[in-house]
C-alpha positions in Angstrom: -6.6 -24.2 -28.6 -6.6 -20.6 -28.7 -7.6 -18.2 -26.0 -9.6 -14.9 -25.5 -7.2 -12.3 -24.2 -9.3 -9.3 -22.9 -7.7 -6.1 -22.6 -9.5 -3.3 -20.8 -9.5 0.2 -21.4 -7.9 1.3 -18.6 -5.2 -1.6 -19.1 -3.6 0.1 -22.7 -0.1 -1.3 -21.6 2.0 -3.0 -23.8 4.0 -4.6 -20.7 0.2 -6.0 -19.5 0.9 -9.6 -17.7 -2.3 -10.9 -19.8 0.0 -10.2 -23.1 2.9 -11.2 -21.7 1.6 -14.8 -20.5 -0.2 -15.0 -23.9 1.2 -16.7 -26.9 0.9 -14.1 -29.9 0.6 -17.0 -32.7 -2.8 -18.3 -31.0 -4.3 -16.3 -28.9 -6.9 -13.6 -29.7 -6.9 -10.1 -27.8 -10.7 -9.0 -27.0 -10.6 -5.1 -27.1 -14.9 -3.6 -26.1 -16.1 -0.2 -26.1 -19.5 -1.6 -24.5 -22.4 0.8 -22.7 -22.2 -1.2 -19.6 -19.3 0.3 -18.4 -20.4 3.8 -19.9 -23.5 3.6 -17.9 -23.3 2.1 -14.4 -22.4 6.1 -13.8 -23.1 9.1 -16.0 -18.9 9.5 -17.0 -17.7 12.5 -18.6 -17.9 13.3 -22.3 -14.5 14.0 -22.3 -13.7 10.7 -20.0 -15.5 8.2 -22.2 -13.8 9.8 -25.5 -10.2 9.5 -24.2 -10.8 6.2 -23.3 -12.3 4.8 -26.3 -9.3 6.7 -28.8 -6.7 5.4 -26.5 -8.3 2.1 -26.9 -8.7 2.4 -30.6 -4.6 3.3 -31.1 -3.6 0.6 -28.3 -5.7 -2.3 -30.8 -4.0 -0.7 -34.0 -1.1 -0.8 -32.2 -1.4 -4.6 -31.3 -2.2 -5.4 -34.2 1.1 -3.7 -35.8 2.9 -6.2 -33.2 1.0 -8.8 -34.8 -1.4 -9.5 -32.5 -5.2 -11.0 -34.0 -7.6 -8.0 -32.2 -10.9 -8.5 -32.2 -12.2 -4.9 -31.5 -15.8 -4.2 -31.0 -16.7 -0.1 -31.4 -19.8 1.0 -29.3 -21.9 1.4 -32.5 -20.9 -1.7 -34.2 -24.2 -3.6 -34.5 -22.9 -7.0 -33.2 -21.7 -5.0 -30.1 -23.0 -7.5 -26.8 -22.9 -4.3 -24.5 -21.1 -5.5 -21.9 -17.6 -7.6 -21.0 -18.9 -11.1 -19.9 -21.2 -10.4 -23.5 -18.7 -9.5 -25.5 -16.2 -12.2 -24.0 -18.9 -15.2 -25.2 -19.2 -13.5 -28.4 -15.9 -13.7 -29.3 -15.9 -17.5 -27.5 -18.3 -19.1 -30.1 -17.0 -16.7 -32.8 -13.3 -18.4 -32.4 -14.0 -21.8 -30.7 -11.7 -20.5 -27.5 -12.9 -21.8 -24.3 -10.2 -20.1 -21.9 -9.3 -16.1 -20.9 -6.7 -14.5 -19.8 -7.3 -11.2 -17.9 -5.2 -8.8 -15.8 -7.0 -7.8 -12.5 -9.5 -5.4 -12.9 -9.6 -2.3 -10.7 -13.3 -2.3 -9.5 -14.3 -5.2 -7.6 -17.8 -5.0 -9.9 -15.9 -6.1 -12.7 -13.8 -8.5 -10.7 -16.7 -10.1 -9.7 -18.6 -10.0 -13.1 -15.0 -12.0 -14.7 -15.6 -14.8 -11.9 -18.5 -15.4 -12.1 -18.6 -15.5 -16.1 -19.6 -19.1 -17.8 -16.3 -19.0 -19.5 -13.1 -20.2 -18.0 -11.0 -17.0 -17.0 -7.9 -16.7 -15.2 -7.7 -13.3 -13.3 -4.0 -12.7 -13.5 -2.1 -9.7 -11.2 -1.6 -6.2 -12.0 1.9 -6.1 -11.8 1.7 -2.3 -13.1 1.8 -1.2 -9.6 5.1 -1.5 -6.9 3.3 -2.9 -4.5 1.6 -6.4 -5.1 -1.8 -6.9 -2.8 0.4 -9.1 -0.6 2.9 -6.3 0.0 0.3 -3.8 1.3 -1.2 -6.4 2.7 1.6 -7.3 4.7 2.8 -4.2 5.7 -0.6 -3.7 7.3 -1.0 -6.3 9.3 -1.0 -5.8 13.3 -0.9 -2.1 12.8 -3.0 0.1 14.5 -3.1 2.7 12.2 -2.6 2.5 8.7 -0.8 6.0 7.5 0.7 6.9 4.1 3.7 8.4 5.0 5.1 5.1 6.5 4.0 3.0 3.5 5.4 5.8 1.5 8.9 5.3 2.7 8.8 1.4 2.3 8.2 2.7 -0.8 11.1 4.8 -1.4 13.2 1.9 -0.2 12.2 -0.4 -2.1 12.4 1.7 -5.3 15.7 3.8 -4.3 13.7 6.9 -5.7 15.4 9.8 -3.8 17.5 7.7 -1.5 20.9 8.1 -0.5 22.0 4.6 0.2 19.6 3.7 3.3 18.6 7.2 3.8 16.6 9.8 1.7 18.3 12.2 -0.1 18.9 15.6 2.2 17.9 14.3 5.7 14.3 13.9 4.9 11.9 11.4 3.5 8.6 14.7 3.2 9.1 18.4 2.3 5.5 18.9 2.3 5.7 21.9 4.3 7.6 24.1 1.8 4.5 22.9 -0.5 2.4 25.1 1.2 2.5 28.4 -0.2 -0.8 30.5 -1.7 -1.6 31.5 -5.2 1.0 33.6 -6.4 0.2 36.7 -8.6 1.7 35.6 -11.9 1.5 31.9 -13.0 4.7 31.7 -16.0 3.4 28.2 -16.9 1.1 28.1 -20.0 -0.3 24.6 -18.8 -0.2 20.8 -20.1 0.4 20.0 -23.7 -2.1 20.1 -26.2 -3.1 17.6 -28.7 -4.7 18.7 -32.4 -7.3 15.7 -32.4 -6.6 13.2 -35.4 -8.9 11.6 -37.4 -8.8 8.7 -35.2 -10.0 10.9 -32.1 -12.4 13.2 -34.1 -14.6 9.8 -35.6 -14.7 9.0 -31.5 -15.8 12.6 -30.5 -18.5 12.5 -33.0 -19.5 9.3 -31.9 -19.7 10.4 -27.9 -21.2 13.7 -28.8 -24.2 11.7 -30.5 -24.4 8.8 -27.4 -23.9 10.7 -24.1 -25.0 14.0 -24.8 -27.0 14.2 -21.5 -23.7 13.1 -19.4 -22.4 15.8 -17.1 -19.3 17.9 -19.0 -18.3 19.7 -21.9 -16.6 17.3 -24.7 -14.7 19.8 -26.6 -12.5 21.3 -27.0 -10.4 18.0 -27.0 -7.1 18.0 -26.7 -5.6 15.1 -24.6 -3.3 12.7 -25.3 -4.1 9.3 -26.5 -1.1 7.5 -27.5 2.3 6.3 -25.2 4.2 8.4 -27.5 2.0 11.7 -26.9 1.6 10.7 -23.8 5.7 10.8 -22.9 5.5 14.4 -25.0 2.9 15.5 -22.3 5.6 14.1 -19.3 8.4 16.0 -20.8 6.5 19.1 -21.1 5.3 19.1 -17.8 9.2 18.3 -16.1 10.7 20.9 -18.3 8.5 24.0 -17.7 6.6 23.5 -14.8 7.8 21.1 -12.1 10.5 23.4 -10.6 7.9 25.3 -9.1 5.1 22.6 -8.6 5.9 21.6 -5.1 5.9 25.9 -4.0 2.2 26.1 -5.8 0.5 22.7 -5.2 -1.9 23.6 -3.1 -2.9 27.1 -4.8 -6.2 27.4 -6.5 -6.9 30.4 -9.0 -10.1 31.2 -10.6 -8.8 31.7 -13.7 -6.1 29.6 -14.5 -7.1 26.0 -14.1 -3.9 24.4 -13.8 -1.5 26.0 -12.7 1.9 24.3 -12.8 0.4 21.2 -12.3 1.1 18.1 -14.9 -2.4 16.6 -15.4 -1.1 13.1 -16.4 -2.7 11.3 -13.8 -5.4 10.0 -16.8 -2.4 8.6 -18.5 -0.9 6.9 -15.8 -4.5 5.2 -14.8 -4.9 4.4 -17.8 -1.5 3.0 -18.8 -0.3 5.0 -21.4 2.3 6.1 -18.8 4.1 4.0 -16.2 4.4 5.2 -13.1 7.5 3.9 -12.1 9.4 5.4 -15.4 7.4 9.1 -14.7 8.8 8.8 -10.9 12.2 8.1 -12.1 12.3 11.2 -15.4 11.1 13.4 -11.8 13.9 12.1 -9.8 16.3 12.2 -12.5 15.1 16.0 -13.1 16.2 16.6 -8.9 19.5 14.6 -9.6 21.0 16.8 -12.4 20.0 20.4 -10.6 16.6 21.1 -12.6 14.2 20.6 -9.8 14.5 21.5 -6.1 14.1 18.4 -3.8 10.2 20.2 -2.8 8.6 19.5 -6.1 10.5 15.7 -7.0 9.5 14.7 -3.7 5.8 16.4 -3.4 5.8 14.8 -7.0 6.9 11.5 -6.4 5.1 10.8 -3.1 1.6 11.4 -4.9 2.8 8.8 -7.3 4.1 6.3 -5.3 3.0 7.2 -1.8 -0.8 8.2 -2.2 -1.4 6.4 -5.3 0.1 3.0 -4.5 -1.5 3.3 -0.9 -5.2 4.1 -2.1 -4.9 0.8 -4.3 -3.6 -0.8 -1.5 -6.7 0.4 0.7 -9.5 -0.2 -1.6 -7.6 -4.3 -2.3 -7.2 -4.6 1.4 -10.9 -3.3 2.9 -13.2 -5.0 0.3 -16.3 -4.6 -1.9 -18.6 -2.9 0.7 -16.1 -0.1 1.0 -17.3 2.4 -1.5 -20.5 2.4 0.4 -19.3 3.3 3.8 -20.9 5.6 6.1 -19.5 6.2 9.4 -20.6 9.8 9.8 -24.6 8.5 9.0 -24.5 11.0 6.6 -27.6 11.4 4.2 -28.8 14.5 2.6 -28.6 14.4 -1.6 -26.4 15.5 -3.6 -27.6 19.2 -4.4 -27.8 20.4 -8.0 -24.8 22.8 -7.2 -23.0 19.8 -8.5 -24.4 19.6 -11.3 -23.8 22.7 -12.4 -26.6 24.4 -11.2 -26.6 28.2 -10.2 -24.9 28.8 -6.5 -23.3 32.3 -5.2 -20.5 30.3 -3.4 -17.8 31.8 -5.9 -14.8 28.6 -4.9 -17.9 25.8 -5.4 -19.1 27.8 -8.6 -15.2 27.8 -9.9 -14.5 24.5 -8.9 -17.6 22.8 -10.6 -17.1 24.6 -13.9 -13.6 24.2 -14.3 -15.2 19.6 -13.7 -17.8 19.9 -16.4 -15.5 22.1 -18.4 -12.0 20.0 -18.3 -13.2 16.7 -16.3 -10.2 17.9 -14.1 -9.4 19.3 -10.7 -6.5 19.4 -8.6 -6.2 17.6 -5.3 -6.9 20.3 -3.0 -10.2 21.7 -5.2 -11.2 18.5 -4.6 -10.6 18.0 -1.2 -10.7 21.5 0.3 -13.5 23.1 -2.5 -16.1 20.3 -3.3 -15.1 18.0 0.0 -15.0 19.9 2.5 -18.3 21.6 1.8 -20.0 18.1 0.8 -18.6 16.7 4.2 -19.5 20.1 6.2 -23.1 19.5 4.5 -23.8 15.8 5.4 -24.2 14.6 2.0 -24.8 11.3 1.5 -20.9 10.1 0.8 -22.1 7.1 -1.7 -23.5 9.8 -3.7 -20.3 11.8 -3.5 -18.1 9.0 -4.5 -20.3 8.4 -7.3 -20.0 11.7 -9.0 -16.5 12.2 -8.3 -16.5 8.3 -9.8 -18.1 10.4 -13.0 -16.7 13.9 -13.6 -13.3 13.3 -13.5 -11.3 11.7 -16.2 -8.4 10.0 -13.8 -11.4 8.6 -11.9 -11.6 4.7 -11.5 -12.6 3.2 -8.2 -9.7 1.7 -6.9 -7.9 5.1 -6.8 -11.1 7.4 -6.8 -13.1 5.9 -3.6 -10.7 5.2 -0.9 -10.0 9.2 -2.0 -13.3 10.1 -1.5 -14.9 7.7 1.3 -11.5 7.7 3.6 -9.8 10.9 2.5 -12.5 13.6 1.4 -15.7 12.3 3.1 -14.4 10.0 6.2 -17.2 7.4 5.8 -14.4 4.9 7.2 -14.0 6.2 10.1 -10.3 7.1 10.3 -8.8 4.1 8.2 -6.9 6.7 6.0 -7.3 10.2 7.7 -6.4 10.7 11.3 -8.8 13.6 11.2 -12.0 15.1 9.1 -10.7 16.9 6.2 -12.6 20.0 7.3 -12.1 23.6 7.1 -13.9 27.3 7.5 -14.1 29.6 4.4 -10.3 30.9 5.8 -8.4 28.5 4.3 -9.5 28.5 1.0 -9.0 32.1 1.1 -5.4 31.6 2.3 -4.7 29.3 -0.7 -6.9 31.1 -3.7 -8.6 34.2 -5.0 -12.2 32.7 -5.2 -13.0 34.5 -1.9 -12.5 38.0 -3.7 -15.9 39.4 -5.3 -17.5 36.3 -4.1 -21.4 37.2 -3.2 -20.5 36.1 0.7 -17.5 37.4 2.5 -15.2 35.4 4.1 -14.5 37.5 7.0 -18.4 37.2 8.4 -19.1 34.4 10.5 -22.5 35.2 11.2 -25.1 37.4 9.6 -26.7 38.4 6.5 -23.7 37.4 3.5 -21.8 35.6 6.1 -19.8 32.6 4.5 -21.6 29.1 4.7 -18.2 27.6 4.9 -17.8 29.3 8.2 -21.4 28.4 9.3 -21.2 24.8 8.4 -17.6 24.0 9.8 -18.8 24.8 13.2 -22.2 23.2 12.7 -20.4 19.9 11.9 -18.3 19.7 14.7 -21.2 20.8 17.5 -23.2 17.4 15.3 -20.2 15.3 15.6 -18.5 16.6 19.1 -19.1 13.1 20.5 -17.1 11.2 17.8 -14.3 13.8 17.9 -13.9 15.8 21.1 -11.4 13.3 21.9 -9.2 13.3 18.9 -6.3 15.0 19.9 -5.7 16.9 17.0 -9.5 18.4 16.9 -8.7 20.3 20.9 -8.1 23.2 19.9 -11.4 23.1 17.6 -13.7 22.3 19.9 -12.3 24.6 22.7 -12.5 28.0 20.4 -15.7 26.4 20.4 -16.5 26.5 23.7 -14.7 29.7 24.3 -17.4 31.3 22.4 -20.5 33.5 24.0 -23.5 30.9 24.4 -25.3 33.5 21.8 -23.4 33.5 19.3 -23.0 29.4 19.0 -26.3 29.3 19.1 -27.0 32.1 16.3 -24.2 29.8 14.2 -26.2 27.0 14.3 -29.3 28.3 13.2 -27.9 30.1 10.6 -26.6 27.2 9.3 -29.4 24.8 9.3 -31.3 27.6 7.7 -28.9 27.4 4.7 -28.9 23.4 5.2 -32.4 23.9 4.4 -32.5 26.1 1.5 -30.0 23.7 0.0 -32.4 21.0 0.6 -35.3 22.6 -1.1 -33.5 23.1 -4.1 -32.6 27.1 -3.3 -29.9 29.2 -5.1 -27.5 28.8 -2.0 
């Protein structure tokens, strides 16, 4: 009896432990563009189309390996619209009453696959270098759950940059020489570019006509959607810009979007890349003198410190976690997001560059479109859930324990030690968006002053309860105290004066 192998698209591996426990000569790989998973957020043009071409090339390719794909487009007529549809389709279509499946990563679907009325056996993602158990083990009895200590089991356990039990030049992080602002000149003239192919182009016409009202510019189009491009993309990236992507990390320019960062992270999510095999082509960059031990290590440890431990987090904490909310945070998402008119010039940047590319680096993320949605109370569901949309490296296992834990703190502390929260200073430290931005940076109070600065202090005087004992929030809240009664008191009626305009929908 044959069975139903489904393949999602975010599972285009040819190594997947659902193929490799299948038998070729009788079992049938289910590939489905379907609108349920299009729809239970508004993704990005650009997200949905690299998904579905990757998907179409992954099938062809199957079936060059001789694989029997049944492939459902979104527009083909007999389409179910969803998995569990699609799945029984193909059931009574083939007479197969089992499937196999590779663990999805979004407990939705995991729980949609168990409770389907078809037999399916969830297999493990074995993708990753740490199984659930692992993390799962590593965690227990701690009191705090930090990356950089799971990071180094890491390292052990995959010898990347290790010299025999200890890492290679005295020290497991050189995140502190990964610190430095936007330089002047940027020599890198960003990721590779792909000439969409007939293949992509039917897909791009197909997303321009379904999900012209989603958030984000579709074209131009120019990502990679094969392993093969996908490796040209890697190369590129190690050759001509990761000498200096450790020095420049952090930097944010308003014109020039990338920097010398690699923008792979789609791939690898996706599977078109392995993680393991891009950590190794890094190290193996440091080994032969191409790359200082900064930017293979700041490299590396996003790959398989952060990475690995967000899957870990979002496996270990459960369903409920995406919809966290320690901080009881709960104004709306404002337009801003969306796209809509603001005079903050870092927010403006940040935003367009997201509907432009469906890509921003860590820190606009985190230090741009965080901090001020954390500094603002917004809702943190609502945050994960466009962050969930807009960008194209976005699925939930990786995106929300980002976002809740990291960005927004809606755990509480499982993953940051501290609110990710900053005045308008920093991000003038590390960028030029500050410069001919209608506010200045350098007024804390007054007419033009910068909401950032506003907003920072009007978060910690709302939250002094929860924090005023966190020892690495002191020196916070005593420049706070230090401060005439006056002026705190001007601060935070400034600020709720601009909490209020954002409310009601003002150009902010």
């Amino acid at each position: 009896m044959s069975r139903l192998v489904l393949v999602l698209g975010d599972q285009l591996s040819m190594g997947l432990s659902a193929l490799r426990q299948a038998d070729r000569d009788s079992d049938i790989v289910v590939m489905a563009e379907v609108a349920e998973e299009t729809a239970y957020v508004k993704h990005h043009p650009k997200k949905i189309a690299l998904i579905f071409a990757a998907m179409r090339k992954f099938a062809a390719r199957l079936r060059e390996d001789g694989w029997d794909v049944r492939y459902a487009q979104l527009d083909d007529t007999q389409n179910a619209g969803s998995i569990v549809g699609e799945l029984l389709r193909r059931a009574e279509e083939t007479g197969a009453s089992e499937v196999l499946v590779t663990e999805p990563g979004e407990w939705r679907l995991i729980d949609k696959l168990k409770h389907a009325p078809i037999k399916t056996h969830i297999l493990p993602d074995d993708r990753f270098i740490a199984s659930h158990q692992e993390f799962e083990d590593w965690a227990q009895g701690r009191k705090q759950l930090r990356m950089e200590y799971f990071y180094r089991e890491m390292r052990r356990k995959t010898g990347l940059l290790m010299d025999g039990a200890d890492p290679v030049e005295g020290k497991w992080n050189f995140d502190h020489e990964n610190r430095k602002p936007a330089p002047d000149e940027v020599d890198f003239k960003g990721p590779m570019e792909f000439q969409p192919d007939e293949t992509v182009e039917e897909v791009l016409a197909l997303v321009e006509a379904r999900f012209d009202g989603h958030f984000g510019q579709l074209r131009p189009f120019w990502f990679a959607t094969t392993e093969g491009e996908a490796r040209r993309a890697l190369a590129h990236f190690i050759a001509n810009a990761l000498p200096k992507f450790g020095d420049y990390q952090d930097a944010m320019l308003a014109e020039n979007r990338f920097l010398y960062h690699a923008v792979i992270s789609a791939y690898i999510n996706i599977g078109l890349l392995d993680p393991l095999e891009v950590c190794e082509k890094v190290a193996a960059a440091y080994d032969t003198g191409d790359v200082p031990i900064n930017a293979a290590e700041g490299f590396i440890r996003q790959i398989i410190g952060w990475r690995e431990y967000m899957r870990g987090i979002y496996f270990l904490e459960g369903p409920d976690y995406p919809a966290r909310n320690e901080l009881r945070h709960d104004r709306d998402l404002p337009d801003l997001f969306w796209g809509a008119e603001t005079q903050m010039r870092c927010l403006s940047k940040a935003v367009a560059q997201t509907r432009d590319e469906a890509y921003a680096h860590h820190i606009q993320r985190l230090m741009v479109t965080g901090n001020f949605a954390l500094l603002a109370g917004i809702d943190p569901e609502q945050v994960h859930e466009w962050y969930l949309a807009v960008y194209m490296d976005a699925f939930e296992w990786v995106e929300a324990p980002n976002t809740v834990g990291m960005s927004q703190f809606a755990d509480g502390g499982i993953i940051a030690s501290k609110p990710y929260v900053s005045s308008g200073a920093y991000i003038n430290r590390m960028s030029d968006y500050c410069k001919g931005c209608a506010y200045s940076v350098s007024k804390k109070t007054g007419e033009g002053a910068c909401p950032f600065n506003l907003l920072y202090w009007h978060f910690l005087d709302r939250h002094r309860d929860r924090f005023k004992s966190n020892a690495r929030m002191g020196n916070m809240y005593r420049t706070w105290d230090r401060m005439d009664a006056d002026r705190r008191e001007t601060v935070l009626v400034e600020a709720e004066g601009f909490l209020k305009r954002l409310e009601a929908g003002e150009t902010v």
